[in-house]
Structures are given as structure tokens and as C-alpha cells.
N, C-alpha and C positions, 0 to 999 in steps of 0.2 A: 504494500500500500504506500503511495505517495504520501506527500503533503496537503496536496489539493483533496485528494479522495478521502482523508483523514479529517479535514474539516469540512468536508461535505457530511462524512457520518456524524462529527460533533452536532452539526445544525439540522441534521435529521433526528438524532438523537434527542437533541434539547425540547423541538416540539412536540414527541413524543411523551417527554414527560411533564409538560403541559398540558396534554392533552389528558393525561392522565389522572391529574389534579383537577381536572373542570368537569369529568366526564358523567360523572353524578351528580353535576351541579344542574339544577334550572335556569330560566332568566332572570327569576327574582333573584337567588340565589348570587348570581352577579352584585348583584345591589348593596349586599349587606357589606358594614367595613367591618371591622374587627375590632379595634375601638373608635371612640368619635376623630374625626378628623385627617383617618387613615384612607390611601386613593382604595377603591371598593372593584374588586378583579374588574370589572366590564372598563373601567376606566385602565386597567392596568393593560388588560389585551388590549385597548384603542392605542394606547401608549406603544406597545411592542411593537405593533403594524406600523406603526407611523416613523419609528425609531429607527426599525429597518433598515427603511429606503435612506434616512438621512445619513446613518454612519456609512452606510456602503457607498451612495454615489457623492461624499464627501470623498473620497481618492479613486471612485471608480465611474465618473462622471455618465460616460455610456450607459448606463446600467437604465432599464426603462422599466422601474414598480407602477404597477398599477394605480391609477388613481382613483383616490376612496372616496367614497360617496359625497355627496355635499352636505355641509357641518361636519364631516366627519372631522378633520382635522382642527376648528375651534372645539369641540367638546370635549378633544380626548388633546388639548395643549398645554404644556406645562405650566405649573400655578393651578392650574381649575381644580385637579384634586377628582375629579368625580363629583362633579357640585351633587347638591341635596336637591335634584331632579329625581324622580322614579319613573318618569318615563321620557319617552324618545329615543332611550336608548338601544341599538343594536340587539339582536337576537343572538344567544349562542353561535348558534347555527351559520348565524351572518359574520361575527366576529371569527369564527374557527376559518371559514371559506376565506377572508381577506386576508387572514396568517397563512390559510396554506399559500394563498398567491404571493405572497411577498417573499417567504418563506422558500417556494419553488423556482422564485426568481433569482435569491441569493443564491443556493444553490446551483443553476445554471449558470451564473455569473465564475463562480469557484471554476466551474467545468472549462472552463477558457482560459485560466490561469496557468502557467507551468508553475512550477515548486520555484524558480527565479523569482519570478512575480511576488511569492509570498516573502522576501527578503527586502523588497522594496519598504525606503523606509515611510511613514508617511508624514503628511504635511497641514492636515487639519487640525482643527481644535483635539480633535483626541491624540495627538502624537504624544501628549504626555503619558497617558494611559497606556496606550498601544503606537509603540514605534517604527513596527511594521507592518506590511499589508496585511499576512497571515496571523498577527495578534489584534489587530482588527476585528478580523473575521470571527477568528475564537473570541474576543468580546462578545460581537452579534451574539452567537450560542451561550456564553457564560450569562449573558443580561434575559435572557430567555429562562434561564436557571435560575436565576435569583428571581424573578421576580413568583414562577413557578413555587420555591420555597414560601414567598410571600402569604400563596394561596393556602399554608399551609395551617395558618392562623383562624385564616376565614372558617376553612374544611373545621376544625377543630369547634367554633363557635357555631357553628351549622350543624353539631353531633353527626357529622360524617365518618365514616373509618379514615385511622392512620394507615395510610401510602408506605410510608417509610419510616 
């Protein structure tokens, strides 16, 4: 296994187990925060979707994500939090399908890459965080992880089963 193919499976991996943590959740079930004033999942996937696209075509400018619905990117933009709305917001159903696009897109993106490519260093706001292409990328999947842990909170205040 390459480089590239190795963080193709981190970010297959990562939504996997996102997907895992929502999978018994409902729509309401989104809604709820864990304590007051914490972003509440539906707000957290709007975030990932959205986040996506910005660190990746921040050094890989080609890249063509999908564009999400309207409102979608005021609702789910940093500061809002997941305001104290209960409705209008996305369905499951609809937040998973824009994750797998965004998702299917990095991915394809990676597929183009040689293992040189991920040594390149980068040059956006995140160079501090991640200094090169390929730690970039594993960002994408590590921030899909953590937020996933996130839901971990939720699941637990919702008497769901422990995952992990």
C-alpha cells in the first residue's frame, strides 16, 4: 500500500465510524446538545461537509465539492453553534448523502496524487497544523474522528449503547 491509498482508507475509515455513531440516531436526535451551549451533531455534520471542501481546495484549488444546498453554509458557519432553531434543519438522510459527496470527492482527489505530492509542503492557514499535503489530508480524517468522539457525549445523554 502506498501513501495515497493509505489515506484514502484513513478517510474511508473515518466516515465509517461516523457513521456509526449516528446510525441509531433520528432527526430529533441531531438536535439534542449534551450540555447547554455545546454545537448539537446536525450542526457538527453541517460543519464537516462544509470543512471538507475548504481545507482541501485551500492547497488543492482544482478540486470541485459539491455545492450545498442554499442556507446551507450560513446555518452550519462558525460562531452559530447550532443556534436554538428545531427546525429547518437537514435530515439524516440528507446530511449523510452530502458527507458521502464531499467525502467521495476527497477521496478521488487523493486518487490523483503520487506519494511526491503528499510531501509537498503547504501554504494555507493550516501549514501550522499540517505542513504537508499528506498531513493535511490525514487532518480531513483525524477532524472527522474527533468530532465523531464528540457524538459520543450526545449517544450517552440519549441512553444509546457504548460504541467503544
Amino acid at each position: 500500500m502506498n501513501g495515497c491509498a493509505a489515506i484514502q482508507q484513513a478517510l474511508t475509515g473515518s466516515l465509517g465510524v461516523l457513521k456509526m455513531f449516528v446510525a441509531d440516531l433520528d432527526d430529533a436526535d441531531l438536535l439534542v446538545r449534551p450540555v447547554p451551549g455545546a454545537n448539537h451533531i446536525a450542526w457538527q455534520l453541517g460543519h464537516l461537509i462544509l470543512a471538507e471542501g475548504v481545507l482541501v481546495r485551500e492547497e488543492l484549488p482544482e478540486v470541485q465539492y459539491p455545492a450545498p444546498p442554499a442556507g446551507f453554509a450560513e446555518r452550519h458557519a462558525p460562531g452559530t453553534g447550532g443556534n436554538e432553531e428545531k427546525t429547518g434543519w437537514p435530515t439524516k438522510a440528507e446530511y449523510l448523502q452530502l458527507l458521502d459527496k464531499a467525502r467521495a470527492t476527497t477521496i478521488a482527489a487523493v486518487g490523483k496524487l503520487s506519494d511526491a505530492d503528499l510531501d509537498r509542503p503547504t501554504k494555507g492557514r493550516m501549514a501550522a497544523f499540517a505542513p504537508t499535503l499528506g498531513n493535511l489530508l490525514l487532518l480531513v480524517s483525524n477532524h472527522t474522528l474527533m468530532h465523531a468522539g464528540q457524538f459520543s457525549v450526545t449517544r450517552r445523554k440519549l441512553g444509546k449503547p457504548v460504541l467503544f
